[in-house]
Backbone as CSV, one residue per row, in Angstrom:
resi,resn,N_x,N_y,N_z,CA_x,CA_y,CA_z,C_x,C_y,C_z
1,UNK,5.731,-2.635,20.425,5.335,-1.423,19.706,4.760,-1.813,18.354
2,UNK,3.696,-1.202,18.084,3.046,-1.539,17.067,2.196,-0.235,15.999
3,UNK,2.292,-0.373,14.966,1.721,0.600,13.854,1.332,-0.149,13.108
4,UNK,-0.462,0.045,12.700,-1.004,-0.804,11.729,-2.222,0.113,10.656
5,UNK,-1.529,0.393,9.713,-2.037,1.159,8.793,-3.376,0.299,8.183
6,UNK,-4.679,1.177,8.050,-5.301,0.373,6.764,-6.445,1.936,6.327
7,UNK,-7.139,0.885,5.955,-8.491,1.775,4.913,-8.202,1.936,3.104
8,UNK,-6.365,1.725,2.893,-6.015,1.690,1.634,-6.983,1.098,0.737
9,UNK,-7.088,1.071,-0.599,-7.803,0.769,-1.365,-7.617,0.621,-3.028
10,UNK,-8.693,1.009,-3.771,-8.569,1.269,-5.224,-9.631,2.071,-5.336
11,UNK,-9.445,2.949,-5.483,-10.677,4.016,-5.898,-10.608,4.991,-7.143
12,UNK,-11.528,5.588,-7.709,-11.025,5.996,-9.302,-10.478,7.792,-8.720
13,UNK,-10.610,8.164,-10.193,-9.974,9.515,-9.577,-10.834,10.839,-9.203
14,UNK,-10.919,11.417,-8.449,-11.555,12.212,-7.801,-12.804,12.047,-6.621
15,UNK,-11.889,10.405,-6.350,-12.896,9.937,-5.252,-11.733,10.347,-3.924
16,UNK,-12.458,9.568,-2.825,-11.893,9.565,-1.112,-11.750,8.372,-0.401
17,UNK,-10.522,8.611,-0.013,-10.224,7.501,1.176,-10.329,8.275,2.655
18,UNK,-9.837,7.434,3.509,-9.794,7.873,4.576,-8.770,6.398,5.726
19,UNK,-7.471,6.679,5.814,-6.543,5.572,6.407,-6.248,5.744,7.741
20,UNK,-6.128,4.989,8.566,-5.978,4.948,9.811,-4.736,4.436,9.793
21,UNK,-4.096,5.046,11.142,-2.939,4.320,11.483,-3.234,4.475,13.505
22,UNK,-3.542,2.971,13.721,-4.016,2.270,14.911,-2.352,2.036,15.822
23,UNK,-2.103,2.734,17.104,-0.688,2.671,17.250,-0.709,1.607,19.044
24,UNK,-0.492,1.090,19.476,0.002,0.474,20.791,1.342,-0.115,21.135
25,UNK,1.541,0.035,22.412,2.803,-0.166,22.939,3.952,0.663,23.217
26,UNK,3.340,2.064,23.135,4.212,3.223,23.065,3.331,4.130,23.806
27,UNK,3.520,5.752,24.858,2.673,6.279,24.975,2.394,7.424,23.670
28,UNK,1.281,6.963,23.252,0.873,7.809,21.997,0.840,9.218,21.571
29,UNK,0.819,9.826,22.613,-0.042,10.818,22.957,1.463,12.057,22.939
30,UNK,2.370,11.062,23.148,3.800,11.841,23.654,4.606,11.716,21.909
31,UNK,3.810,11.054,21.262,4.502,11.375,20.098,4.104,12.348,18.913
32,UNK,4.520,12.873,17.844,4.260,13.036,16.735,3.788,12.181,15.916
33,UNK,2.756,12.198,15.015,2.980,11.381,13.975,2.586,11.823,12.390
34,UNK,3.241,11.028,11.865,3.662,11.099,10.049,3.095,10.557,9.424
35,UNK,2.660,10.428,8.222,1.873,9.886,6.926,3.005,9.946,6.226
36,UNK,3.643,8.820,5.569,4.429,9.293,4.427,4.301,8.461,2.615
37,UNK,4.288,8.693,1.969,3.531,7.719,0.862,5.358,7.240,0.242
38,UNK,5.254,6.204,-0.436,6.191,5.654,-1.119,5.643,4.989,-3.129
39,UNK,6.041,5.583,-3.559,5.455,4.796,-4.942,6.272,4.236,-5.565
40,UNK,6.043,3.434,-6.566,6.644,2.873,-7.420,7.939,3.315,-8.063
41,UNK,9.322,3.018,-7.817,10.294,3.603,-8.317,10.997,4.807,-7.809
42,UNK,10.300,5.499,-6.773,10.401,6.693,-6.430,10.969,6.743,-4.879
43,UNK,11.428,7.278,-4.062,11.840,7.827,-3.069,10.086,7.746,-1.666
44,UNK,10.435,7.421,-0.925,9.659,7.910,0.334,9.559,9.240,0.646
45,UNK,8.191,9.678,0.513,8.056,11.415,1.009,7.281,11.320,1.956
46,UNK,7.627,12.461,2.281,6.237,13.324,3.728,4.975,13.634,3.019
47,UNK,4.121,13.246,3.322,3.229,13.900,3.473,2.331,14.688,4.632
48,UNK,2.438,14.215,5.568,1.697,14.750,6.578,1.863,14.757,7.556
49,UNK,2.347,15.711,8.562,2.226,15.473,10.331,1.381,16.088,10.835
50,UNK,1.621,15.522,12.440,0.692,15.958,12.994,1.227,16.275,14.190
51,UNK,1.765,17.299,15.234,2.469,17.065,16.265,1.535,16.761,17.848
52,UNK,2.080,16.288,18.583,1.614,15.793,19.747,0.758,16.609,20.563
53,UNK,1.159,17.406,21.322,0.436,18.750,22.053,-0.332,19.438,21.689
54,UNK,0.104,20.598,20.288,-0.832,21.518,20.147,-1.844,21.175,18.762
55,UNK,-0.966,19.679,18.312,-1.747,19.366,17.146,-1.798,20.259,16.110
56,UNK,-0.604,20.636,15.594,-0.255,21.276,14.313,-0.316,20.562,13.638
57,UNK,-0.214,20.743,12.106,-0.268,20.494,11.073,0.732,20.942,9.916
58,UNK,1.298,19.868,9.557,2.237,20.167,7.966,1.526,19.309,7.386
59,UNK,1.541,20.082,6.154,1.281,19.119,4.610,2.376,19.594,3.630
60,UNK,2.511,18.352,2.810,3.371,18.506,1.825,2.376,19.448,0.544
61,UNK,3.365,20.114,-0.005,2.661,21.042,-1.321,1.995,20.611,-2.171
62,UNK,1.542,19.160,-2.404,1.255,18.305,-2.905,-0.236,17.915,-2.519
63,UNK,-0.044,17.697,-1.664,-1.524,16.902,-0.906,-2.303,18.411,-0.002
64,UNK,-1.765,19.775,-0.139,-2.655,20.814,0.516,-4.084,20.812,0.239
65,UNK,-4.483,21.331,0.852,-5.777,21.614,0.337,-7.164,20.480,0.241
66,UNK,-6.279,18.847,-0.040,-6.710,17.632,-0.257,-7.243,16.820,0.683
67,UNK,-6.128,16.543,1.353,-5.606,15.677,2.518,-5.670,16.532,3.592
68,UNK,-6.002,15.841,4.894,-6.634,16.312,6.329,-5.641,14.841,7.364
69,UNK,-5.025,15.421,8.251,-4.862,14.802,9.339,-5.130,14.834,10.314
70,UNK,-5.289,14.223,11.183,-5.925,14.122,12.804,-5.672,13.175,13.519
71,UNK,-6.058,13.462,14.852,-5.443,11.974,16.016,-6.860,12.219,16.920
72,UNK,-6.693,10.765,17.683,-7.978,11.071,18.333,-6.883,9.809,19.435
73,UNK,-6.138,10.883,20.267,-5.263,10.378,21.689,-5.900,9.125,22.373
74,UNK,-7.363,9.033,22.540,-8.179,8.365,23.152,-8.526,6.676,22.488
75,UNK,-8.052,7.406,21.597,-8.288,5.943,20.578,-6.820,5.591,20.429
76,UNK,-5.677,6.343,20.093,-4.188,5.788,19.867,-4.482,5.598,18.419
77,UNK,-4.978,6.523,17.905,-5.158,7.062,16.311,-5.344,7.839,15.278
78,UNK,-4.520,7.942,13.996,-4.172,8.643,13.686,-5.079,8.383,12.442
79,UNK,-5.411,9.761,11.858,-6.455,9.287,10.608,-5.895,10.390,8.796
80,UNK,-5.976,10.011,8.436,-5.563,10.467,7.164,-7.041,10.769,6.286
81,UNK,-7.294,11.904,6.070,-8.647,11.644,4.654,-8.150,12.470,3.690
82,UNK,-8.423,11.503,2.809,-8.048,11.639,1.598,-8.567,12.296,0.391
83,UNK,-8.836,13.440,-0.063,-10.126,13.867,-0.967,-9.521,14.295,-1.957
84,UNK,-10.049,14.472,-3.441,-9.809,14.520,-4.979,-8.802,13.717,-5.143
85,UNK,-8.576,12.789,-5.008,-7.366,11.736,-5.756,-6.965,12.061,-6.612
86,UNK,-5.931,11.889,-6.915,-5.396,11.490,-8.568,-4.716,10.304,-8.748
87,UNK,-4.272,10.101,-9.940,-3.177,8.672,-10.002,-2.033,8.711,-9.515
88,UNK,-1.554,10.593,-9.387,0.071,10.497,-8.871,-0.397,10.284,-7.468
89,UNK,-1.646,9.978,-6.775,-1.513,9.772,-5.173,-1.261,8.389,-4.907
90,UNK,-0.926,7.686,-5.667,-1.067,5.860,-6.051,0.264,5.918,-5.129
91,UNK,0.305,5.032,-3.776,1.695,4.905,-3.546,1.345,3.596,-2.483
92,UNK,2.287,3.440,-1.768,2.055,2.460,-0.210,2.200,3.858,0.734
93,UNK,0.908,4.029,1.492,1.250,4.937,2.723,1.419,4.388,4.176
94,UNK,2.324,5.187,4.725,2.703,4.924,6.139,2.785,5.504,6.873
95,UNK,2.821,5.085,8.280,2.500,6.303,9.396,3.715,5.891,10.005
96,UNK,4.230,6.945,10.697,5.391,7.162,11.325,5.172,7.762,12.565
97,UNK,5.700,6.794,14.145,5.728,7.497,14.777,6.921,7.851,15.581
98,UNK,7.377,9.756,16.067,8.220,10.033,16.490,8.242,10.362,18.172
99,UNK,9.084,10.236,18.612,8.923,11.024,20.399,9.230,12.034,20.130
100,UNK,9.223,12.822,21.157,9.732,14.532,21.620,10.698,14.630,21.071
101,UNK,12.293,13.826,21.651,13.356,13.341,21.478,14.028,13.566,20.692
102,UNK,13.034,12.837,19.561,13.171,12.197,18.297,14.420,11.185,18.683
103,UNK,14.096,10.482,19.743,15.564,9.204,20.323,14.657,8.027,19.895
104,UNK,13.297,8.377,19.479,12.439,6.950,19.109,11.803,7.342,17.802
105,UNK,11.464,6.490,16.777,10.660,6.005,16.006,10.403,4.759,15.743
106,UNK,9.242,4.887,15.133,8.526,3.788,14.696,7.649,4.043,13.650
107,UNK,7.904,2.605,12.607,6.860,3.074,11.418,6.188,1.727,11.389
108,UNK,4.863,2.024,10.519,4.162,0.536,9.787,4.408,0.139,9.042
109,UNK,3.586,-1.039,8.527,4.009,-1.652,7.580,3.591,-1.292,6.294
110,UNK,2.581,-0.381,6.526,2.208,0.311,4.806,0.841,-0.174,4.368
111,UNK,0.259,1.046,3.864,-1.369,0.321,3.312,-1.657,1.283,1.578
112,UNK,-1.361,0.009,0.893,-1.351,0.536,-0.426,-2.677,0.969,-0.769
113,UNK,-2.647,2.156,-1.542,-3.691,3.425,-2.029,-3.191,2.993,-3.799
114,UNK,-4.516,2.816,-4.275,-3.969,2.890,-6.005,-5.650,3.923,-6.570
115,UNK,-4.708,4.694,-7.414,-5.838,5.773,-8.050,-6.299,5.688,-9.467
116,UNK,-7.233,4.661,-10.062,-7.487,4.552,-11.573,-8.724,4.218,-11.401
117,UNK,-8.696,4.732,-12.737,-10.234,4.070,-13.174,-10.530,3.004,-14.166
């Protein structure tokens, strides 16, 4: 089982990313999956799911409006875009994936996002 985050970067503020999280060894398609950012000093949050079937959407109150998630089943990927940055978006993000269950997860290893100019 595998989760491999990237697209992270350094970009100034009020620019865009856009991160992938590339998943194999699991059936994909049967899971949920999560974006969650971690920063400096601070606690691991949610930012973003995405659920399996009907392809809902949560965002954290934080990243509304900003941030866009999506999966593309066919590929076994999950995409994050990222729009108006700021510096508080500076963290390591990660994708998380859950089963139906929730008797499985799996996360990556993290693809650091830094926001300055």
């Amino acid at each position: 089982v595998q989760l491999v985050e990237s697209g992270g970067g350094l970009v100034q503020p009020g620019g865009s990313l856009r991160l992938s999280c590339a998943a194999s060894g699991f059936t994909f398609s049967s899971y949920a999956i999560s974006w969650y950012r971690q920063a400096p000093g601070k606690e691991r949050e949610l930012v973003a799911t995405i659920t399996r079937l009907h392809r809902s959407t949560i965002y954290a109150d934080s990243v509304k409006g900003r941030f866009t998630i999506s999966r593309d089943n066919a590929k076994n990927t999950v995409y994050l875009q990222m729009n108006s940055l700021n510096p508080e978006d500076t963290a390591v993000y990660y994708c998380k994936a859950v089963s139906s269950s929730s008797s499985y997860n799996y996360w990556g290893q993290g693809t650091q996002v830094t926001v300055s100019s």
